[in-house]
N, C-alpha and C positions, 0 to 999 in steps of 0.2 A: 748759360752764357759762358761761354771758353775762352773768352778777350776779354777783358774790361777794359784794357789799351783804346784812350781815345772817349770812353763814356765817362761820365761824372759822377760819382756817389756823393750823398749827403749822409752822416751819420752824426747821430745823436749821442753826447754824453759822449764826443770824438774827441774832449782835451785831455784825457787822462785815463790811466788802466786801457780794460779792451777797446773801449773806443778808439783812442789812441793807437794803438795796437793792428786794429783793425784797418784806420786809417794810413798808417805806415806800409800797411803788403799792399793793400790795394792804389798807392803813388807809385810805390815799387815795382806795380805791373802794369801801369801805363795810364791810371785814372787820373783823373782831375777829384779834386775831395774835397766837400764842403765839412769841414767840425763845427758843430753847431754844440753850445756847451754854456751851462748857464754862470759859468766862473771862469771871469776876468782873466786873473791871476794864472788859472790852468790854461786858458787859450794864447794869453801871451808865450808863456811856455813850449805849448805846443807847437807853434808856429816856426819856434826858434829850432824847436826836434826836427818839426820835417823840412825843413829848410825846401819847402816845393815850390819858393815863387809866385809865379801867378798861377799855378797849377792849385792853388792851397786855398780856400778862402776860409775866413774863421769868423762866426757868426754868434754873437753872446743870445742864446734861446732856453726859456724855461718852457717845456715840453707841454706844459697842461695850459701855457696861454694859446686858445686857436688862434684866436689875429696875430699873436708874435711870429708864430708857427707859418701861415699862411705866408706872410712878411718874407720870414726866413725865404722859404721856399722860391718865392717872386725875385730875391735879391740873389739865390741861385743860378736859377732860370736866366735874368738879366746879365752874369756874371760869365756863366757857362753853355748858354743857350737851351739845355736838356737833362733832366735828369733820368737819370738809368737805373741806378743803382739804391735804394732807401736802406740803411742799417739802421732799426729801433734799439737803439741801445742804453741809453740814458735810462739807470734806473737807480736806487736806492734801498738800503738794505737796515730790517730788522730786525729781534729776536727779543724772545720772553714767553712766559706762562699766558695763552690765550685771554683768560679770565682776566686780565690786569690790563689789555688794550682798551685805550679811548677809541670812540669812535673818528679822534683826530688821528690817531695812527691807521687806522683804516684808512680812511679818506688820501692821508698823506700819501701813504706807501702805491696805495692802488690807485692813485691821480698819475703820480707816473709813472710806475711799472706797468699797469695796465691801460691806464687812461692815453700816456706819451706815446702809447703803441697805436690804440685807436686814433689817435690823432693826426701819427706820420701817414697812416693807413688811408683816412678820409679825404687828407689834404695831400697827399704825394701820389697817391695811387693811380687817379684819373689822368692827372698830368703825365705819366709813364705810357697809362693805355693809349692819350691822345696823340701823342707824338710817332706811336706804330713802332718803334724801333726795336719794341722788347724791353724787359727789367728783369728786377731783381726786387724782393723786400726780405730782407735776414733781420728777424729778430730775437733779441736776445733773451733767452729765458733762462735755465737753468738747470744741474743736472738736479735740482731739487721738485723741481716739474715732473721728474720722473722715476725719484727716489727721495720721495718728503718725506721730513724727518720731523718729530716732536720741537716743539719751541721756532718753530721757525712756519708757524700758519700763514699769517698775512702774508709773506712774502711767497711760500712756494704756492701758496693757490694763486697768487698775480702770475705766477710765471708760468704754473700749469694751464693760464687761461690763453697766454701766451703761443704757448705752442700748438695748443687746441687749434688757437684763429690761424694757424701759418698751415696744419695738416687741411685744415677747412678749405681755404683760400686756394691751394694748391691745384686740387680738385677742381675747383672752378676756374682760376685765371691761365693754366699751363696752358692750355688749346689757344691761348689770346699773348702767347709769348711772354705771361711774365711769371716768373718762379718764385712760388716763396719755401722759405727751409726758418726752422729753429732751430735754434743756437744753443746748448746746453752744454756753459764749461761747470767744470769745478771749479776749486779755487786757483782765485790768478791773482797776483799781485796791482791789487788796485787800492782807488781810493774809499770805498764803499765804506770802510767802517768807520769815515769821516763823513757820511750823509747827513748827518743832524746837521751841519753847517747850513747846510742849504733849504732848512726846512723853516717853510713861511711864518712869519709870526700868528698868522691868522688860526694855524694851525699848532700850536706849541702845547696846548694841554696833551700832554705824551705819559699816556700809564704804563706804556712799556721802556723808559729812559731811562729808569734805576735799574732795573732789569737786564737792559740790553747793555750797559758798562762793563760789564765784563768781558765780553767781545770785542768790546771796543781797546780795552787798556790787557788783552791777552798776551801781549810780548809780540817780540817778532819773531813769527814763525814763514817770513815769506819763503825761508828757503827751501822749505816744502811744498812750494806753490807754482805752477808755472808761467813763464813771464809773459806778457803784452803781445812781444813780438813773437812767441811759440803761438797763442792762441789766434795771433792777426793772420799768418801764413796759414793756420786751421783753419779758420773762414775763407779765405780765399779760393783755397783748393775747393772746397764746399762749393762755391760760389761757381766755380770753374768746372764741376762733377755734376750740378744739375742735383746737388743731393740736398733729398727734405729734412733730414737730421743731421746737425753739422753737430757731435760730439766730438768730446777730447778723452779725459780721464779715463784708464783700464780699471783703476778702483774702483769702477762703479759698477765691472761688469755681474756682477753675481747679483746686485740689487735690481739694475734692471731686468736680468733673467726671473728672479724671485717675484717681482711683480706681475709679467706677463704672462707667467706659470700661475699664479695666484689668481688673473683674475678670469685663463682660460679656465681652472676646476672650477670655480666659481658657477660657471653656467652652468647653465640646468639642461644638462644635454641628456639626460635620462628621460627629460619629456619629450612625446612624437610634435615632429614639426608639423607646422599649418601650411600646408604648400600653397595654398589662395593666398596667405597673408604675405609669406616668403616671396611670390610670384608678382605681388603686386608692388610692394615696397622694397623690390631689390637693391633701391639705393640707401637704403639704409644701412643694409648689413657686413659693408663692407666699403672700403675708400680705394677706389683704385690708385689711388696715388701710394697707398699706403704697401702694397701689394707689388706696386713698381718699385718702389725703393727699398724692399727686400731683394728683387734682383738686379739693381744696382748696385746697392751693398757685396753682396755677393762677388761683383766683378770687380769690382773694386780691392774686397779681398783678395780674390787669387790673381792681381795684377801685383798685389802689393808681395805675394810670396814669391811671385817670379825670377 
C-alpha cells in the first residue's frame, strides 16, 4: 500500500505512546483514523494532539470485549464508509520471576496482547477482504518477540505469538491484496508502565505486582527512548514498503543476528534429507513471504545508502 491518502485506519490503544504515534503519520499522509482507546482521559487528549476534525474519530474500546470491538468497527464503517488500514496495537506490559505469575497475569496480559490482536483480526479482517479495495493489518509486537530476555515471559511470548500470526497471515492474504507486517520497536516513550490502571478488577489477583514496581517507579529514563512520532513515521514507511518487519532499534542488531545463527547450528543438517518427505511437504520448509522480504530488505538497504 504506497497511499494511505484517502483510506481509513483504525488503531488500537491509538490515545497514547505508539498508537498515538502511529496515528499522527498516518493523518499526516492523508488517512482518515479511527483511535479506538480504552481511557477517557487519553482519547480526549488525543483528539486535542491531532486536531484532524472530522478526519479523527475517537472511540473509547477495551480490546478483549468482541461486541465492543464489533460496535467499534460498525461505528467506523458508518463514520468512514471502509476500513483499510487495521493497526493491533493496544497492548499492556509486565515483568517478574515466571514462578510468582497468577494465572490472572496470564490471562490479563495475553487477553490483550494476544487475544486484542485475534480480535482486530476476526472482526476487521473480513470487512477489508469484502470491500476488494486492499489493506493492511500491522501489529504491534516487540523487539522482545525476537530477542526475549529473562523476566519478561508473559509478555514477549504474547508478542512472539504476535508476529508468528502476521509472518503466517502474510503467506496467505498477500495474493488477496491485504499485507500484514509486525511491528517490533524497542523502547518508546509510552504509557505502558501505567497498564495496571486499566486492569479489570475481575482479574486483580497479580503475583507479579510486587515484582513488577520496580519498572514501574525506575525514574525517567525516556530520554533514551524514542519518541511517538520517530516510531509513527517507522510504521508508516513500513506500511508504504510493503515490508513484513517494520523494526526500529540498531541495538538489537547483534541479538537478532545471535538468534538466527543460533537456531540455523541448531539443525541437524548432519543428517541426510528425506527427498519424499521434503518433496511432498514443501510448504513447510520455508514461507515465501519470508524469503521475499529478505530481498526487499536488501533494496531497501542500498536505496537507503544511495
Amino acid at each position: 500500500m504506497t497511499d494511505v491518502a484517502g483510506k481509513t485506519s483504525f488503531v488500537t490503544g491509538g490515545a497514547s505512546g505508539i498508537g498515538l504515534g502511529i496515528a499522527k503519520a498516518l493523518l499526516g499522509a492523508g488517512s482518515n483514523v479511527v483511535i479506538a482507546d480504552i481511557r477517557d482521559d487519553h482519547l480526549d487528549a488525543a483528539v486535542k494532539e491531532l486536531d484532524g476534525g472530522d478526519r479523527v474519530l475517537a472511540l473509547k474500546l477495551d480490546v478483549t470485549n468482541r461486541q465492543a470491538y464489533a460496535a467499534a468497527a460498525d461505528a467506523a464503517e458508518a463514520k468512514f464508509g471502509k476500513i483499510h488500514i487495521l493497526v493491533n496495537n493496544a497492548g499492556v506490559g509486565l515483568g517478574g520471576p515466571t514462578e510468582l505469575a497468577s494465572f490472572n497475569d496470564w490471562d490479563w496480559v495475553n487477553g490483550v496482547n494476544v487475544g486484542g490482536v485475534i480480535n482486530g483480526v476476526a472482526i476487521i479482517l473480513p470487512r477489508i477482504l469484502a470491500h476488494g479495495e486492499g489493506g493492511h493489518i500491522v501489529s504491534t509486537a516487540s523487539m522482545g518477540a525476537l530477542v526475549p530476555v529473562g523476566g519478561s515471559t508473559i509478555y514477549c511470548a504474547g508478542k512472539a505469538y504476535v508476529c508468528s500470526m502476521m509472518e503466517c497471515m502474510r503467506t496467505e492474504l498477500e495474493s488477496r491484496g491485504v499485507i500484514t507486517a509486525a511491528f517490533c520497536p524497542g523502547a518508546v516513550q509510552t504509557n505502558i508502565a501505567q497498564s495496571g490502571k486499566t486492569r479489570p478488577p475481575e482479574l486483580s489477583d497479580a503475583g507479579l505486582a510486587a515484582a513488577d514496581r520496580p519498572r514501574q517507579s525506575a525514574g525517567d529514563l525516556s530520554h533514551l527512548f524514542q519518541t511517538k512520532e520517530e516510531v509513527g513515521q517507522r510504521v508508516l514507511r513500513g506500511i508504504r514498503n510493503d515490508e513484513l518487519y517494520i523494526l526500529t532499534h540498531s541495538e538489537f542488531i547483534d541479538g537478532v543476528r545471535e538468534r538466527g545463527e543460533a537456531t540455523t547450528l541448531a539443525v541437524q543438517d548432519h543428517l541426510p534429507e528425506n527427498a519424499e518427505y521434503k518433496a511432498i511437504f514443501a510448504m513447510l520448509f520455508r514461507n515465501p513471504a519470508i524469503t521475499e522480504e529478505i530481498e526487499r530488505q536488501k533494496r531497501l538497504k542500498a536505496q537507503r545508502q544511495e
